[in-house]
N, C-alpha and C positions, 0 to 999 in steps of 0.2 A: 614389218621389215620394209625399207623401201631400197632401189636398186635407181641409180640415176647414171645419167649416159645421154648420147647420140642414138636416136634411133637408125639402126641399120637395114630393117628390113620388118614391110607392115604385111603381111600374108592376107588373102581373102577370104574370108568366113569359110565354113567348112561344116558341111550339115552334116552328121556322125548317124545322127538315127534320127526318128521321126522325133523324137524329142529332147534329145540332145543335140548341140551348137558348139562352136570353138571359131578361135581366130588365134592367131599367133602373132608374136612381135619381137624383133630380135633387138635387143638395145646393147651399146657398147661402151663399158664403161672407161670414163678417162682417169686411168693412173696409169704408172712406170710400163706395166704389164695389163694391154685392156685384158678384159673378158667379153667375150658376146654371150649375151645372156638370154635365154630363148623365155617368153613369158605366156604362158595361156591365159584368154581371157575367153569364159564360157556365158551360156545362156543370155544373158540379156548386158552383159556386161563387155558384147562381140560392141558393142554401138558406141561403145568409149571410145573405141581407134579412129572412126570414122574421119575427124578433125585432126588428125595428127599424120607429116609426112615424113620419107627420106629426110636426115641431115638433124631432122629438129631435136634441140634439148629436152630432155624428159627426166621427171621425178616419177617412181610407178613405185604404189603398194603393193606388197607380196603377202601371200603366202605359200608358203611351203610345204606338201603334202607328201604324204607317202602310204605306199598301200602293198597288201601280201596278195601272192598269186600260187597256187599251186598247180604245176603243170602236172598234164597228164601219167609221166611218170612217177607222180608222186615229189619232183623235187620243190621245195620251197624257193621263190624268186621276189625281191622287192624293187620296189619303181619305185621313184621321187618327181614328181612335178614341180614348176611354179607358177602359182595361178594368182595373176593379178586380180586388182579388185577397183583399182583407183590409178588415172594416171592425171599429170599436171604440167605443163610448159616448166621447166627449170627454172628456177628464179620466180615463178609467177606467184611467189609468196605476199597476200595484202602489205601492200604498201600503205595502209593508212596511216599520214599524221597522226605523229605521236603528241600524248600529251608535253606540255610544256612542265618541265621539272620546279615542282617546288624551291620557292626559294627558303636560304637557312634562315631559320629567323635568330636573333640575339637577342638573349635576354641580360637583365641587369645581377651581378650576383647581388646573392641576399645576403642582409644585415644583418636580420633577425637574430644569428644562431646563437642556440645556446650552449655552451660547452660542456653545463654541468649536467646536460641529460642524459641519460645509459644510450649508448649503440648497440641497439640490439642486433640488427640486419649482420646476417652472418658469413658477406665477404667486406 
């Protein structure tokens, strides 16, 4: 899934445990009605943000997680995350030169036909 917008807010890394990592990123999307959209980007994936500021257009890979929690009374609880994985300047899609499009070729009708052979071909 991907999620594009204005980035509104780049959070600074955030060391959770000795071996877990997180950073956050709020991006805002442009329609009728934005959304600010909160993204986590974990482990080795905190160093995507690094190049990216306030203001700037963003395309961000998603996924979307969810996980069960049962508290100590017993009640069941579920979270939902979204954990980027990829992000990219808006528009920063290869612009490579396109091939140059074939042109039609024209051919001569044939002469040859013969009327009186069966058509099999069946449209």
């Amino acid at each position: 899934m991907e999620v594009t917008g204005k980035i509104k807010v780049v959070n600074p890394e955030q060391q959770i445990s000795a071996a877990f990592k997180k950073r956050e990123l709020v991006v805002t999307t442009e329609e009728q009605y934005p959304q600010h959209i909160m993204i986590e980007f974990t482990q080795d994936k905190c160093d995507l943000l690094n190049n990216y500021a306030i203001g700037e257009p963003v395309k961000v890979s998603i996924n979307l997680r969810g996980r069960e929690w049962v508290n100590p009374q017993g009640e069941t609880k579920y979270f939902n995350s979204i954990q980027g994985w990829r992000i990219e300047k808006a528009g920063a899609e290869s612009q490579a030169p396109s091939a140059p499009m074939p042109t039609a070729q024209t051919f001569a009708p044939a002469t040859n036909l013969n009327e009186d052979e069966p058509d099999d071909l069946p449209f």
